[in-house]
C-alpha positions as CSV (number, residue, x, y, z in Angstrom):
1,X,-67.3,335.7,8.5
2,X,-64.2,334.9,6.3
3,X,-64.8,335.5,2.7
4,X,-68.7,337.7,3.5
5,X,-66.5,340.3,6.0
6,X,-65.5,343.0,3.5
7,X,-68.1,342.8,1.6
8,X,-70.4,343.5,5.2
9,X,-67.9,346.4,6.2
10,X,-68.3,348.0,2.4
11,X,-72.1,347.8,3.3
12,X,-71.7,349.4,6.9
13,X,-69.1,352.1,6.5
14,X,-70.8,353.7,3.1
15,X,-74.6,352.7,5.1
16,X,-75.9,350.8,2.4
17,X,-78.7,348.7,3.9
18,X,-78.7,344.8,3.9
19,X,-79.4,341.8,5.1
20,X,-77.6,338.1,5.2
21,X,-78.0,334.8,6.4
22,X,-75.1,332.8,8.0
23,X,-75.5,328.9,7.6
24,X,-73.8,325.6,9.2
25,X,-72.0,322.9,7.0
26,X,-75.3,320.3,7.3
27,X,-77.7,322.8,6.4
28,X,-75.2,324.1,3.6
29,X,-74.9,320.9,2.3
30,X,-78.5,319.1,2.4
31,X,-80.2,322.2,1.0
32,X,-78.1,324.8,-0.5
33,X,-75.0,323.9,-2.3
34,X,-76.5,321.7,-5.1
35,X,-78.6,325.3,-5.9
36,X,-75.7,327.2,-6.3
37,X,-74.0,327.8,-9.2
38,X,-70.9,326.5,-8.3
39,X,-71.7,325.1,-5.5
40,X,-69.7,327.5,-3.2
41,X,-70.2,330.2,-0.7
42,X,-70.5,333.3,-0.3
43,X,-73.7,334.1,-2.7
44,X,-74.6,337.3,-3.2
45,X,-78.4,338.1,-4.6
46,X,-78.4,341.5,-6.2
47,X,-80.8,344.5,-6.1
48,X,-81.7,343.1,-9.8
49,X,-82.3,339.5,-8.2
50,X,-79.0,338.1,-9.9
51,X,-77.3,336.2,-7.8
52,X,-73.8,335.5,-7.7
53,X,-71.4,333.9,-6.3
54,X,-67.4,334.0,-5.8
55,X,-65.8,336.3,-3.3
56,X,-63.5,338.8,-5.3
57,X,-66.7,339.3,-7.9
58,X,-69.0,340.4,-5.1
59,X,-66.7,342.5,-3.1
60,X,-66.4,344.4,-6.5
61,X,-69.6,344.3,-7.0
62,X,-70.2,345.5,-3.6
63,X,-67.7,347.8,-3.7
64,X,-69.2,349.6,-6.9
65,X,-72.8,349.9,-5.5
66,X,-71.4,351.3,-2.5
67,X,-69.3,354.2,-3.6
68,X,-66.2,352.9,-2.5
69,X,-64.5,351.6,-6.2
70,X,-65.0,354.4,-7.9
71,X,-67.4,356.3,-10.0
72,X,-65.6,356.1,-13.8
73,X,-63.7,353.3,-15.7
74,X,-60.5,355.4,-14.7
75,X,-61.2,355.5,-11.2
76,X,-62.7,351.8,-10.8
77,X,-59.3,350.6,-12.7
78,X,-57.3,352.8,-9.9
79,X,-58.9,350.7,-6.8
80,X,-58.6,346.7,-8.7
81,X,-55.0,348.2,-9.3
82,X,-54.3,348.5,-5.8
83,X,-56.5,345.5,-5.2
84,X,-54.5,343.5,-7.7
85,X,-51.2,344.4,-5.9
86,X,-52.6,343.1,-2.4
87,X,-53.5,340.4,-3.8
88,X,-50.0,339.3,-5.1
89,X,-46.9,340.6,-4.9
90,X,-47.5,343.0,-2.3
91,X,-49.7,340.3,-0.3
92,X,-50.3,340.5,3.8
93,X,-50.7,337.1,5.5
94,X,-52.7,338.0,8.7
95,X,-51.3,334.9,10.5
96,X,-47.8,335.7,10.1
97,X,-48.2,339.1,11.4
98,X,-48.3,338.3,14.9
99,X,-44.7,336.4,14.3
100,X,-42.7,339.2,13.7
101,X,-40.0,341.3,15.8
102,X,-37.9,344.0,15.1
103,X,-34.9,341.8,14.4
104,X,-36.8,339.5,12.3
105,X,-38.0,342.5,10.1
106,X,-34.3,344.0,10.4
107,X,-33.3,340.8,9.2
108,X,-35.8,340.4,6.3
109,X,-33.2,343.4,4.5
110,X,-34.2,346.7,3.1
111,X,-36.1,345.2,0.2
112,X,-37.9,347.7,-1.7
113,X,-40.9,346.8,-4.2
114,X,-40.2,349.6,-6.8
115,X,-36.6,348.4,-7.0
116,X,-36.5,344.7,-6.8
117,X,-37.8,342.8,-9.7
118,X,-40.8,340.2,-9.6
119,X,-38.2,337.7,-10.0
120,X,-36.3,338.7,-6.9
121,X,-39.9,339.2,-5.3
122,X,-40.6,335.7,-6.1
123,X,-37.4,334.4,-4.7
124,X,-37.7,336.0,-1.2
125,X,-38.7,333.8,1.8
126,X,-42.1,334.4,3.4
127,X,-41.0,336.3,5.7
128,X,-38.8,338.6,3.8
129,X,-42.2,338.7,1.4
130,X,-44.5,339.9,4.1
131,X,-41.9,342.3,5.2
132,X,-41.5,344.0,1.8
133,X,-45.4,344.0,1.6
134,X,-46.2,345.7,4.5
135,X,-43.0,348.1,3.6
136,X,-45.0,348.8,1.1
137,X,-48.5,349.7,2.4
138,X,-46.5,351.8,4.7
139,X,-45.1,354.0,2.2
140,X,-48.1,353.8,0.3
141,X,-49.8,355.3,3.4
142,X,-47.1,357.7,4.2
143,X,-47.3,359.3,1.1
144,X,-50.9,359.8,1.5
145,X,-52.4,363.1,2.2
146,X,-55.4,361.9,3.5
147,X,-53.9,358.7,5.1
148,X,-55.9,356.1,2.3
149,X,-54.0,354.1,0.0
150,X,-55.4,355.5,-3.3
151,X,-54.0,359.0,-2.0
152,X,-50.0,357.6,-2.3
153,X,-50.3,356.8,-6.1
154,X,-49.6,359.9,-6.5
155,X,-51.4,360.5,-9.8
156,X,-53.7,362.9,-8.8
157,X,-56.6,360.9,-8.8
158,X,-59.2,360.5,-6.0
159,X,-57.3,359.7,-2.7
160,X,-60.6,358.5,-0.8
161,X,-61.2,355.6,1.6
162,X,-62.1,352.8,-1.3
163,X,-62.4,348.8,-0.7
164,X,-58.8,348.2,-0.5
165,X,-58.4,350.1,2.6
166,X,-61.0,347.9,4.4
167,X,-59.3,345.0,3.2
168,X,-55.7,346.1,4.7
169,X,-57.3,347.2,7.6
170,X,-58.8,343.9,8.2
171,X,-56.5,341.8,8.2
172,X,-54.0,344.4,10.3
173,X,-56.5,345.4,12.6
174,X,-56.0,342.8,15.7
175,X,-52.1,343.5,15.2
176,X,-51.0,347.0,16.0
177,X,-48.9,346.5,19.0
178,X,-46.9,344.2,16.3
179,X,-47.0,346.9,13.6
180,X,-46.1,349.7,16.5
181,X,-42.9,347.6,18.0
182,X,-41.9,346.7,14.4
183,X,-41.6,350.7,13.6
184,X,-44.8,350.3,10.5
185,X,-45.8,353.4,12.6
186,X,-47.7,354.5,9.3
187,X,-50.0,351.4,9.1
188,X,-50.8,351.8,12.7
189,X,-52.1,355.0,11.8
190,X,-54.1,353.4,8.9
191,X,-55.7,351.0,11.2
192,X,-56.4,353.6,13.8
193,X,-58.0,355.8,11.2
194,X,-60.1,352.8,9.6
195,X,-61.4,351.6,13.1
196,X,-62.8,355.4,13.6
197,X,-64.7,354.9,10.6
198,X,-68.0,355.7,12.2
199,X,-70.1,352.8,10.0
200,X,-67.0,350.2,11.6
201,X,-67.4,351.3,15.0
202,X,-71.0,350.9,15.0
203,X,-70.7,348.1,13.5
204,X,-68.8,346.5,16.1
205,X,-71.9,347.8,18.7
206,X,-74.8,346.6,16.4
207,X,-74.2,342.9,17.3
208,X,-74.8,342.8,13.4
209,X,-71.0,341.5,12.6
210,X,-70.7,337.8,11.2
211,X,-69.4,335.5,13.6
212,X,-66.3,333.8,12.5
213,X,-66.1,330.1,10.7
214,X,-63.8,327.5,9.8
215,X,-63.3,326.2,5.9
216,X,-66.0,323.5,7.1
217,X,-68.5,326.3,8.0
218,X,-67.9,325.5,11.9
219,X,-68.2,328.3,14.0
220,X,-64.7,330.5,15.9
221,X,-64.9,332.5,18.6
222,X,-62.9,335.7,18.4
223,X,-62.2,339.0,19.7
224,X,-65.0,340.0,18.1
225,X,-67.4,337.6,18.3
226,X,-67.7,334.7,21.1
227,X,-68.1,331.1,20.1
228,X,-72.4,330.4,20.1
229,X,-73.4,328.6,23.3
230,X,-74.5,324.6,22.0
C-alpha cells in the first residue's frame, strides 16, 4: 500500500476506473526494477502509455485526471499549496499520533503557525511540531464551510474535497479516539466526513484496497487488510 494508497483512493472516491498489480521484493527485483526508470516503485503507466514513476508526481498526476486538483493553473496551484504545507512545516507523522495525551499536547504550548516564524518552527521538538501541525489542519478545517481544507483559505476559491484531504485523512483515519481525547474535535469531524465518502467506504467492501508492505516490499497485516496466509 504505502506510497500507491492515495493515489488508489483518488481513483475510488472520484470513480475513475483502474487497475494495479502489487509485487514481492524477489519478483521486484529479478524482473522489474532494472526496467524502471529509476529503478523504484510505484510506476504509474498513463492513459497515453507513459509511464512514470515517483510517488508525489503520480499522485498529482492522478489527482489532475481525477478532478480532485483542480481544473485551472489558479486552482491546481491552490491544492500543491496545501499539499506543500503538509508536506513540511505543517507535517503529520502518523506514528506519533497514537503517543499523544491531553497533557502532552497542553504541554507542547499554544504555538500558532501564522505567528511563529519558520525558524521558531524549525526549532520546536517533534512533538511540539506535530502538535502545531495538527493545530493547524484543525483551524484549517474549522474555518471551512464545507468541512475540506481548501474551503479555510479563505480566498474564495473552490472549497471542494481535493487530494490533500485524502492525504490528511489517511494518515488520521485509524486515530480519532486520540484526536477526540486530545480536543482536535474538528479533525475528527474531517475524518468522519472523509470515511463517508461513498467511493472510500466501498472501497473498504470491494476487497479491492492494497494490502499493506514494508520498505522491503514484505507484506503487513492491518486493520484493513489481514497478513496473506503462506
Amino acid at each position: 500500500r504505502a506510497l500507491g494508497q492515495l493515489q488508489q483512493l483518488c481513483c475510488e472516491v472520484s470513480g475513475y476506473p483502474y487497475r494495479y498489480t502489487v509485487m514481492l521484493k524477489p519478483h521486484f527485483d529479478d524482473h522489474v526494477k532494472s526496467t524502471l526508470i529509476f529503478g523504484r516503485l510505484p510506476l504509474l503507466k498513463t492513459p497515453c502509455g507513459t509511464e512514470l514513476v515517483q510517488s508525489k508526481a503520480i499522485v498529482r498526476f492522478i489527482a489532475k485526471l481525477c478532478g480532485l486538483a483542480g481544473s485551472s493553473d489558479d486552482e491546481i496551484a491552490r491544492c500543491d499549496m496545501l499539499d506543500e504545507m503538509l508536506r513540511t512545516e505543517a507535517q503529520i507523522d502518523g506514528h506519533a499520533v497514537p503517543k499523544l495525551t491531553p497533557e502532552i499536547v497542553s504541554g507542547a504550548g499554544p504555538q500558532d503557525m501564522k505567528k511563529i516564524s519558520r525558524r521558531e518552527m524549525i526549532e520546536l521538538d517533534d512533538t511540539q511540531k506535530l502538535v502545531t501541525a495538527l493545530k493547524f489542519w484543525d483551524a484549517q478545517t474549522q474555518r471551512s464551510s464545507t468541512g475540506w481544507m481548501q474551503g479555510g483559505l479563505g480566498d474564495e476559491g473552490p472549497a471542494d474535497l481535493c487530494y490533500v484531504d485524502l492525504s490528511i485523512y489517511w494518515t488520521l483515519r485509524a486515530h480519532l479516539v486520540v484526536l477526540e481525547t486530545c480536543g482536535f474535535t474538528n479533525l475528527v469531524a474531517f475524518v468522519k466526513k472523509a470515511s463517508a465518502l461513498p467511493g472510500v467506504t466501498r472501497l473498504f467492501d470491494s476487497g479491492r484496497l492494497m494490502p499493506n508492505m514494508d520498505g522491503d516490499y514484505n507484506y503487513i497485516g492491518d486493520d484493513l487488510v489481514a497478513t496473506p496466509a503462506s
